[in-house]
N, C-alpha and C positions, 0 to 999 in steps of 0.2 A: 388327671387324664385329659389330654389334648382335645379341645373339641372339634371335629370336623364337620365341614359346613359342605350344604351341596345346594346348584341351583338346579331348577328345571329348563332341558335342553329344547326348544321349541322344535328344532331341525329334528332330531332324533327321535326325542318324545320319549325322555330317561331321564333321571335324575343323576346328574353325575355330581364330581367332585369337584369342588370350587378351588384353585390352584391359584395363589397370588404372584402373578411375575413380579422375578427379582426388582425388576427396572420398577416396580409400583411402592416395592419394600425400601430399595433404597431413596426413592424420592420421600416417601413419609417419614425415613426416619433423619431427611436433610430439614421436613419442615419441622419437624418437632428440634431439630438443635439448632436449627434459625430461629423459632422462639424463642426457645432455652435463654437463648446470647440475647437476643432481643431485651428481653425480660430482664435480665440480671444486669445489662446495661443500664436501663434506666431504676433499677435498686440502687445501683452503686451510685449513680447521679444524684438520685434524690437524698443519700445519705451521706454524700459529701458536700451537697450545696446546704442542707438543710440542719445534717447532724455535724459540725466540726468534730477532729477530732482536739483529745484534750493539748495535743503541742500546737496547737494552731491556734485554739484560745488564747493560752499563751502567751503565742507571738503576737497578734492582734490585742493584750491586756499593753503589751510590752512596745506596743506600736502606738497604741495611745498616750502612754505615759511618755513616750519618747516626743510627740508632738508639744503635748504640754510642757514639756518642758524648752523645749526649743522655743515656743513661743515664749513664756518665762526670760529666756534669754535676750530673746530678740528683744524684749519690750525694755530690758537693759543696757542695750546697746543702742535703740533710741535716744533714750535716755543719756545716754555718755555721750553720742554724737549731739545731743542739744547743747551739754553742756559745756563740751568742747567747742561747740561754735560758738559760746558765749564769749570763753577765754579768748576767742581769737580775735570775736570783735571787739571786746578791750583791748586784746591788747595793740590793734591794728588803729581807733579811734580814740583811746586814751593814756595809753602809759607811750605810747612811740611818737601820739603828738606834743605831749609834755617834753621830752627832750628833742623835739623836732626830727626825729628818726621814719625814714620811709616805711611804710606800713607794709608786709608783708605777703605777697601774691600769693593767692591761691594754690597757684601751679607749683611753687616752693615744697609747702608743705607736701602736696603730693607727688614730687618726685622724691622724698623722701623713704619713698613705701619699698621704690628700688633698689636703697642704696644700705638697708636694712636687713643683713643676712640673717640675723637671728628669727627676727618677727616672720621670715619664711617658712620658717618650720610649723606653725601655726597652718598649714595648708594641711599637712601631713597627721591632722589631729583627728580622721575620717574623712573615708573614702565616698560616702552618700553626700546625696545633693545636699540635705540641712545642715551637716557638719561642716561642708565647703560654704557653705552662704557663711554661716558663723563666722569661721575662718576668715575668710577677706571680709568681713564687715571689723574683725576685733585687728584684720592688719593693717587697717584705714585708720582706723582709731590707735594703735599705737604710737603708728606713722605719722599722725600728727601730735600726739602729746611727746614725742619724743622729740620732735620739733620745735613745739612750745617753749619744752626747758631749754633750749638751747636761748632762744627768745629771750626771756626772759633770764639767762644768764647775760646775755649782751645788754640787757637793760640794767642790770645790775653795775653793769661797770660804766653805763652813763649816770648811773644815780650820785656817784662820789663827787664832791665837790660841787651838790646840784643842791645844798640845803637851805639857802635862799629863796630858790626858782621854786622849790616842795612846800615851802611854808607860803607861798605866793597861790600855787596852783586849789581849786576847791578842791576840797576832799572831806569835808563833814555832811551832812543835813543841818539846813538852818534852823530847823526848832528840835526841842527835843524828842528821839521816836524811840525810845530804849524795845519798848513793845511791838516797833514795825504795824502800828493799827494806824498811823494818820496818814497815809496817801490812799486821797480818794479817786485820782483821775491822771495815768499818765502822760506821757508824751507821744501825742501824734494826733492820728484823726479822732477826733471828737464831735457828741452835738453841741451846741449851744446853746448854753441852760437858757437865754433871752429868748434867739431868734428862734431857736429851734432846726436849724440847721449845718449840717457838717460842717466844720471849720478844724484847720490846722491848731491841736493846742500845743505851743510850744515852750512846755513847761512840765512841772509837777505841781499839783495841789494836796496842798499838807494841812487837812482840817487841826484845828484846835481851838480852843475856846480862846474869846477877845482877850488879849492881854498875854498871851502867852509870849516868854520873849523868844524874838528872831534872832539868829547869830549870823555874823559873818563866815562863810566859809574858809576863805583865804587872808592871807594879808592882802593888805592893799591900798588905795586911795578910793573918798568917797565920790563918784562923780556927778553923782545926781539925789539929792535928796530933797523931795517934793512933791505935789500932788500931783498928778501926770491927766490930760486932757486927752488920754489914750485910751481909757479904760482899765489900769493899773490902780487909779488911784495915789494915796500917799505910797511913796513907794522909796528903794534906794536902788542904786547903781554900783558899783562897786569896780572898778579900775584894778585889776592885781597884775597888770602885765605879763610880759610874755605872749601877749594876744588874747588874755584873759579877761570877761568881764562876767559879774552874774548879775544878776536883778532880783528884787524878793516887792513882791506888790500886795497892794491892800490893805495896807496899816492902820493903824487905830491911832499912832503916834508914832514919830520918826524921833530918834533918839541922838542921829548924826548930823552932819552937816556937810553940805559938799566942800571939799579940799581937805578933809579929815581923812589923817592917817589909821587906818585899822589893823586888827591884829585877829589873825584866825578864832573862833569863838567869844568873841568878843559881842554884848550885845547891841545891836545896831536901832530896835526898834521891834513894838509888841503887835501881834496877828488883831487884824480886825476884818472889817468886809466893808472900805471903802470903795469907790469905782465901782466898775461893772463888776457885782460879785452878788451871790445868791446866798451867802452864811457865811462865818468868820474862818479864814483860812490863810496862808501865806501860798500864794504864786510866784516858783521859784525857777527861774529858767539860767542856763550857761551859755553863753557864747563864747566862740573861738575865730578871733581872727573876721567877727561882723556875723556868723554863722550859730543860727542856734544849733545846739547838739542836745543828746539824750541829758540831763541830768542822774538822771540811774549808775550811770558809770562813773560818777566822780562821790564814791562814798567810800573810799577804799582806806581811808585812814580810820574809816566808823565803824568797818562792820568786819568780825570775821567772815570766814567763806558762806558757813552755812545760813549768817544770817542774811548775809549778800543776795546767795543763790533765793532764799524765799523773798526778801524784797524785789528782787525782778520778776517773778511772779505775780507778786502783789501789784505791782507799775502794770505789768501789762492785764491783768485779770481789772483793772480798777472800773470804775463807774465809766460808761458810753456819756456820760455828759460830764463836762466838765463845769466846775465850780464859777469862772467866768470867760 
């Protein structure tokens, strides 16, 4: 049963019937579904920001792994791009100066990238931003190894009728490194074990125990063999032409004599630590045409790739001081 409500009419002095105008019914019943909405809004809020649902997890499990793995990649692609610079600066400072061939610009290799219709389809391997970074990061890098062998074909055809000037040119390590454990300090800046201050070392030092024999790299003639009032020590020089000379310093005993013809492995003289020098080791430096260069890059008849790729490693990771 309905309950009816009455108030007291002061004017009258009756108790009449309390009568709700419409206009008061429908404003209460706008505030109550202006709540309502109000309310259910911020439910919904709170349990989409707070509760995911389970395809969103999902996609968020599926967005992480997609990250990691992109980095995974990329950290590959580093990788390839070092290594490819490696190849380029051999082949741009040692195999093109050996047949006296112009070293190859930069801008070469990468107009390459244009002229390569295949490696374009590599864009088209996803449409999101990490797919495309991928993409032109692996058609930079193909674009230039595909460039490379080209390089490197053309070296090829200056190598014939060059096996004189190859057996001239270094290409061993002077002492034996089968282990790749005796380079303690490579080429470039370094401190100085004496003064203690940075100095250009332009060399390699190749620890080993006194006595250990030193070989020649190349053929060649002996042009210096004696104690050197430079800080070398007894030391030789080595003449192989073509604008080739090496030096191997600090000997315990020089085995050669200058004007003496050499022959690639051959031994010339045993590791000591005469001169400026802080323990027994062979300091071995190249020069081309009066200019030192890296030594690291002339071991290509000693070493396969892989063990290449870890001795340049090892050259640059070596001791901040050098030997002397």
């Amino acid at each position: 049963m309905k309950k009816i409500k009455y108030f007291y009419n002061t004017h009258t002095l009756r108790y009449e019937k309390l009568i709700t105008p419409l206009r008061v019914k429908l404003l209460r019943i706008f505030g109550f579904l202006s709540g309502l909405l109000v309310a259910s809004t911020v439910v919904i809020y709170v349990y989409l920001k707070f509760f995911p649902k389970p395809k969103e997890i999902e996609a968020n499990r599926k967005y992480e792994i997609l990250k990691e793995n992109y980095k995974q990649i990329n950290d590959k692609v580093k990788l390839l791009q070092q290594q490819m610079a490696d190849l380029e600066k051999r082949d741009n400072e040692v195999y093109r100066s050996i047949f006296e061939a112009n070293p190859l610009p930069d801008s070469a290799r990468a107009k390459l990238i244009e002229q390569q219709k295949e490696i374009d389809k590599l864009k088209e391997m996803d449409d999101n931003e990490l797919g495309k970074d991928v993409a032109n990061q692996l058609n930079n890098i193909s674009a230039r190894i595909a460039f490379q062998f080209n390089s490197y074909n053309n070296i090829s055809s200056l190598i014939k009728g060059q096996d004189t000037k190859l057996a001239s040119i270094p290409a061993i390590q002077p002492v034996s490194n089968k282990q790749l454990n005796r380079i303690a300090s490579g080429y470039g800046m370094r401190i100085d074990p004496v003064y203690g201050t940075p100095k250009m070392h332009k060399g390699l030092d190749f620890t080993a125990p006194q006595g250990t024999p030193i070989y020649s790299t190349g053929n060649g003639v002996v042009k210096v063999a004696g104690a050197s009032t430079g800080g070398y020590g007894n030391h030789v020089v080595i003449n192989h032409g073509y604008g080739y000379e090496t030096l191997y310093g600090h000997m315990v005993k020089i085995k050669v004599r200058a004007g003496q013809k050499i022959k690639r492995g051959e031994v010339i003289g045993w590791v000591g630590s005469t001169g400026k020098s802080t323990g027994p080791h062979c300091h071995y430096e190249v020069h081309i045409n009066g200019n030192e260069v890296d030594p690291v890059y002339f071991f290509y008849s000693d070493l396969n790739p892989e063990q290449y790729d870890r001795l340049l490693k090892l050259a640059a990771s070596g001791s901040a001081k050098s030997f002397d």
